[in-house]
Structure formats: C-alpha cells, structure tokens
N, C-alpha and C positions, 0 to 999 in steps of 0.2 A: 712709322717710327714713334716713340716714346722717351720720355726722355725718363731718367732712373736716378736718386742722388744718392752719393759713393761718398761717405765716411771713412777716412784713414786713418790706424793710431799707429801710427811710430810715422815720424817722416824723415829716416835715417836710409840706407842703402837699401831695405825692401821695399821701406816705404815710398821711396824716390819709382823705384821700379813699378809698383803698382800705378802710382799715377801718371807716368808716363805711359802706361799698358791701357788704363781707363780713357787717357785722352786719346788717342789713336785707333785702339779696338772698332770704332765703328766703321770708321773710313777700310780699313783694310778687310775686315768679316762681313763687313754691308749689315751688323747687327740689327735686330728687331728694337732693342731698347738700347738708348746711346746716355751715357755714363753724364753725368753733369757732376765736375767735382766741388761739393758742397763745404766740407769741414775736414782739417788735419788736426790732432791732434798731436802731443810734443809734452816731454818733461817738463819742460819750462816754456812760459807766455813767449820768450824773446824768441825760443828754436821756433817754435808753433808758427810765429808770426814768419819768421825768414822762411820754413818749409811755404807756408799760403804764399808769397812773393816768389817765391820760386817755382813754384807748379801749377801756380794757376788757380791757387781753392777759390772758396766764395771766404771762407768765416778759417781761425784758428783758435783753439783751446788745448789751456794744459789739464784739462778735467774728463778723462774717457766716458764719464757719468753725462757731461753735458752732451757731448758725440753722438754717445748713441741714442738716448732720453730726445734728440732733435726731431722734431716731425719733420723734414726735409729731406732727415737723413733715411734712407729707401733699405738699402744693404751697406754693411758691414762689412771690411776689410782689417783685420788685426796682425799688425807688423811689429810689435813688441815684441820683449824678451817673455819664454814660455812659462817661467812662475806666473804670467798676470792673463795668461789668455783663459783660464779658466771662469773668473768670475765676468771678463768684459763678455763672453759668447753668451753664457745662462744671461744675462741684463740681455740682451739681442734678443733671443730665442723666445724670453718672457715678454717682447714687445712685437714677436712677429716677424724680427726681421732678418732677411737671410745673411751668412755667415759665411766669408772665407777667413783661412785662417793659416797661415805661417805653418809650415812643420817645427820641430813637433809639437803634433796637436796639444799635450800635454807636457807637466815637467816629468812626468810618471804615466805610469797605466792608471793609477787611481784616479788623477786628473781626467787622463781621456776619455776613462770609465764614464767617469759624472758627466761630462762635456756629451760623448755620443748618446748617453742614455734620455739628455735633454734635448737632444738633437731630435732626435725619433721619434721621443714624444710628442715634440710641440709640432713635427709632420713640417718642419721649414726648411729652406734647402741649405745643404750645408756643404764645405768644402773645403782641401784642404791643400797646401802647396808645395808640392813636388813638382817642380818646375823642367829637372832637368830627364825624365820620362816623354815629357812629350818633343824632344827634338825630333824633327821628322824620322831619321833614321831607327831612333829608339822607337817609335810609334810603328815600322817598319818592320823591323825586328818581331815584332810583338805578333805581327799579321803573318809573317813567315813561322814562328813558332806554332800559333794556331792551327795554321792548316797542317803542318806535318812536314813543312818540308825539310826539316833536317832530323825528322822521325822522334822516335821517340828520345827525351830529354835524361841525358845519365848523368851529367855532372855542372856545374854550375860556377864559378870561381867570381867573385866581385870585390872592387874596393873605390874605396875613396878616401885619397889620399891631395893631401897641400902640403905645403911648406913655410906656412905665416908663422909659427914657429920652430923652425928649423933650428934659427940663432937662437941658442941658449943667453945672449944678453939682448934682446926681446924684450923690453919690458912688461910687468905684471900688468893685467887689464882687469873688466869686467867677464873677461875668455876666460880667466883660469883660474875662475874662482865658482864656486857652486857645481855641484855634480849635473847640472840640467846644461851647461854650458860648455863642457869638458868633450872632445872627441866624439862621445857616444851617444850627447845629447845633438851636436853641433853636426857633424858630419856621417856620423853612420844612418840616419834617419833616411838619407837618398837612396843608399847601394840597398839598404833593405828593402824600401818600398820599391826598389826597381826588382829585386828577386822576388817578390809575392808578385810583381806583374806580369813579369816573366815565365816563371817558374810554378809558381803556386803557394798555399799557405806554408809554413815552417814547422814540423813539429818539436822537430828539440834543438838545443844548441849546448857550444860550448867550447867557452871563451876563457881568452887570459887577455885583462885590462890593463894597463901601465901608465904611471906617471915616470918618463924619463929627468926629466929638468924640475929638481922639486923646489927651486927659488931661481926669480927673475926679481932683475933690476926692480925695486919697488915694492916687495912683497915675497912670499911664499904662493906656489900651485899645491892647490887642493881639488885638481881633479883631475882627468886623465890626456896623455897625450896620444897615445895609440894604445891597438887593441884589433887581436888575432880571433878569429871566431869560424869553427868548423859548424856543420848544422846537417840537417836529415828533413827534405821537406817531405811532408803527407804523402805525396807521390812515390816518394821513394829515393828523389833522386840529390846527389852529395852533391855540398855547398863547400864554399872557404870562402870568407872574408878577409880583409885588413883594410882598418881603416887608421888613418894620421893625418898630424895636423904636423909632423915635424921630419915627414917625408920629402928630406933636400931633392930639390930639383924639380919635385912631381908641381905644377902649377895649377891644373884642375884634373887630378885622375879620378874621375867618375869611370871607373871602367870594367868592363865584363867579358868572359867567353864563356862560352856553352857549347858544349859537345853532345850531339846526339847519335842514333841509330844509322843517321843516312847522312852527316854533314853536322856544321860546327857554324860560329859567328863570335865574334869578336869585334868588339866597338870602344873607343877613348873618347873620353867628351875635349881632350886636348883636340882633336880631330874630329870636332862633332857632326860634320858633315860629311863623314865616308862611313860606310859599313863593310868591314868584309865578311864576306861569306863562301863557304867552301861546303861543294856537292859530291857526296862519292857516287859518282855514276863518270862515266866514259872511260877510256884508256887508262891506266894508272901513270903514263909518263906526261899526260896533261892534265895532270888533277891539280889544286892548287887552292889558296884563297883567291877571291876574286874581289879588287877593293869596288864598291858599289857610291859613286857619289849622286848623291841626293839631288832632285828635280822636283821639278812638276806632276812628276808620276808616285812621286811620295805623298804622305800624308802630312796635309797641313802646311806643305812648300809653296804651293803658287800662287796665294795670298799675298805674300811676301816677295817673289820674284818669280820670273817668267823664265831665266837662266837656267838651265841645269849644271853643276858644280860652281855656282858663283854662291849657293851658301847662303842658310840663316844664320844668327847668333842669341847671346843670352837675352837679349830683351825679346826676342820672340819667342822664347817660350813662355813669359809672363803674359805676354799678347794672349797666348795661345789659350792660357787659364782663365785671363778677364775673359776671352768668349765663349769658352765652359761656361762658366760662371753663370755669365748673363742669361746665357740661351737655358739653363734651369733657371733661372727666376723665370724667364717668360713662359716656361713651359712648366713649372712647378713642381718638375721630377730633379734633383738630386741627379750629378753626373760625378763618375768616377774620379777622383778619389776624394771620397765621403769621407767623414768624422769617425764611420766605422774603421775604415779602412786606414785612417790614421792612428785608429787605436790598436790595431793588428802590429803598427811597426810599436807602438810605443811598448805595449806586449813584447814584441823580441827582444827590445834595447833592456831590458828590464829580465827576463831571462837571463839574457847574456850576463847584467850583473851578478844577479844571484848566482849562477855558475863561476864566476871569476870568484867570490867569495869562497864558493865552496868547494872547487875544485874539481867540481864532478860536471854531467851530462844533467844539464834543465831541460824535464819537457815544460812546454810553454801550457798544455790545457792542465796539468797540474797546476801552475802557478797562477791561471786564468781563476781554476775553482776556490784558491785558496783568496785571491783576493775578494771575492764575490762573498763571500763569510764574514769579510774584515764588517 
C-alpha cells in the first residue's frame, strides 16, 4: 500500500462528501494507494480552517493556487461552483496531477472543450462526478441492457426532479442566479449522463426551458427552474426528459424507464435499492414487473454489506468514485467517466439551450462543429 495526498477545493456538501469518501475508501476497497488528506481549501481562511477541524486535513487555505502548486498534494479533487473548475484542472494537468472534478465538468461546452482537450493532452487521469450511476442497481441495470436482456432498446423516458424550490417564498441564493447554476446546469447533468450510459450518445434534442418563480424573497431568478426535453439518440432509440428543482413532493427523483424488444426496467433513486424489471417470456397471466433488491450479487454491494436488501446509500456511491479514481492513478488508465464523457453531457445541456431559444430540433454534432470554429 501507498499512501496518495488528496487536495480538496470546496469544503461545503461535496466537499464534506469527498473527504469522508477519501477517508474510508481504503478500509472498505482494500485500495492499493490509501488517501492521506493533505489540504482543503475554502472561500475564506476561517471556513478553510473549520472544514480542516472537521475532516481531519493536514493544512487549510483559501488560495486554490496554493492547493494545488503544493508538492504533498498528489491528486486533485475540485468541489466548487462550475465557473471556476476551469482554470483550477489546466493549473493540475500543467503540474501533472490527476483530476476529479464535480459535474458539470464545465460552465459550458466551451469550458469542457478546453478542460477535456487539456486532459488528453497532458495523457493524466482524469474524472468526473456522476455519483448517482454507480448505485449498485444502476450499475446493474447497465449489465442487463448490455447483454440483451430486455432486447433491443425503443424508448427511453428520464428525469430529475426536487423540490428545494417548490416554495415560491424560498429565498434568493447563489441557485438562481447565473445560467451554470439554474436546473440545467444543476440537475439535468445526472439524468443525462445516465442516458448516454444507458442508452448511448444523443444525436439531437429539443427542449422548452422555464423560469416559473421569477422573484424570490431577496432578489430576482435569472435562471431556470424546470425544463422538458425530447431527444433521438444515435441508435435510433426516443428519449423524454424533465428535469426541476420545484417539483413538489419529488425529494430525489433521479428516475428512469426503458422499454425494450423483450422487457422494460424502471428504477427511482427515492428507492435506490430496488430495481424492477420485467421479461416478456412465460404465460401472459404471470408476466409482471419483478422488484429486484440489491445484494451481494450486485455490482459494488458487498463492500458495503454482506445483507441482501438491507441497502447502500448516498455516501456510497462517492466511496464508489474515490476507488475509481484511485485504482486509475495507480493504474495510469483513466476510468469511465472521463472529462470527455463530461463534455458529452455539457454538449447536450448546451443543445437543449439553443433549442429552447429557437424553438426548433438541435442536432448536437452541428453545434459540436460550430463551436470548434469559434
């Protein structure tokens, strides 16, 4: 074993979750290289200092410059807001060192553009955080699609949907203000990168974006609260989205179904530990969904517990990512989902706008080529 030091910038709700992921990861993965957390960074010297007292760092700074510029510091972890992960990864990438990074990867395609393109370059591993993909069951899902068993894929249906602003007297935040921050930067980034995993790449889409509540207690919203979005992937096969942030009642609807040629699947991440799934084979008066709860015979469960239906939760799937993560550094390959693969979704969110603008059907390799000119 090795030991690896783990730089953190934000020490807010990801960032809390990262370092509790990095301190744990080895005991539960039996990891090759085991995490020593070195430096948090924070807005300000006083958060800085109270994140390091609370998580265990070695050192705090409010300077991302000092963070990562540290010889101690091994790999990078970037938990800020998405305007600033741009320049903190190129400063990493320019020093060698490997990179996770918060979705989404950029505040734009342009962003993720420059980001993946320095990624590749400098040949350092890179990676990006869609956390809620690898629930055992979604990792599941993923292995039954592959092989065939519910045949070939016709249609597709995802959303993600909360309810942190439901109540129109919600006060204004730092949420509803900038378009990187609004519904389609904040939450449609998951259900996407879960249909390109699922499904395959997107070739066109087409979206209507809305601001419902256009002033909260404290301010005006200048950016969206939900947003409907139909789509046509490569394959062939129809999509619908919806995603909100002011979807009463929904508390984490990460959720999907898929229909295919032999069988269908349906998952809620409110119930992230059941899958149903339904086979058209046998009698038609015993056909049915069949709910599937998660064990040991799942992917990435029995790390976590020896039980079958007693259940992971959300801090394991950040687990799940620190040992991605690690096991590319120590293996020097890049493990899915890369900086490319985070520029794929930044590419759809980014369609979907220009469509909601114009009213029409975006294909996305148009818009791919047209950026690449800029």
């Amino acid at each position: 074993m090795t030991n690896i030091g783990i730089g953190i910038l934000g020490g807010g709700y990801m960032g809390k979750a990262h370092a509790v992921a990095m301190s744990s990861v080895g005991a539960i993965f039996n990891t090759g290289l085991r995490p020593t957390l070195e430096m948090v960074c924070a807005s300000s010297a006083q958060s800085a200092e109270g994140y390091r007292r609370a998580y265990g760092f070695q050192r705090a700074t409010d300077n991302w410059r000092e963070l990562v510029n540290d010889p101690k510091i091994q790999a990078v972890i970037i938990a800020t807001p998405q305007q600033t992960h741009r320049d903190i990864a190129l400063a990493a990438f320019a020093l060698g060192k490997p990179v996770f990074c918060e979705k989404p990867l950029g505040a734009n395609m342009d962003d993720s553009l420059v980001m993946t393109t320095a990624a590749e370059a400098s040949g350092i591993v890179n990676m990006v955080g869609f956390n809620y993909i690898r629930t055992p069951a979604s990792q599941y899902a993923r292995q039954l699609i592959a092989s065939g068993e519910i045949g070939d894929i016709t249609w597709f249906r995802g959303e993600h949907t909360e309810d942190f602003y439901a109540d129109p007297e919600a006060p204004a935040s730092w949420r509803t203000s900038g378009a990187s921050n609004g519904t389609m930067g904040d939450l449609a980034p998951h259900m996407i990168n879960a249909a390109l995993a699922l499904i395959g790449p997107v070739a066109r889409v087409m979206a209507e974006i809305e601001t419902v509540h256009h002033e909260r207690p404290g301010g005006s919203v200048t950016n969206d609260d939900h947003a409907q979005m139909m789509c046509r992937f490569e394959n062939g096969t129809m999509g619908q989205f919806y995603f909100s942030r002011i979807a009463t009642g929904r508390k984490m609807g990460y959720a999907y179904e898929i229909t295919g040629t032999k069988g269908a699947i349906r998952f809620d991440q409110e119930d992230q530990n059941a899958l149903w799934l339904y086979r058209m084979d046998g009698p038609e008066a015993k056909r049915g969904f069949t709910k599937i709860l998660t064990g040991p015979a799942h992917p990435d469960y029995e790390p976590f517990c020896q039980g079958p239906g007693h259940g992971t939760g959300y801090q394991d799937q950040i687990i799940i990512e620190a040992r991605d993560f690690l096991k590319a550094i120590e293996t020097g390959q890049s493990i899915w989902p890369t900086f490319r693969d985070g520029h794929e979704v930044n590419c759809v969110v980014d369609a979907a706008m220009a469509s909601a603008q114009s009213g029409a059907w975006q294909d996305i390799s148009k818009l791919q080529a047209q950026e690449s000119i800029k």
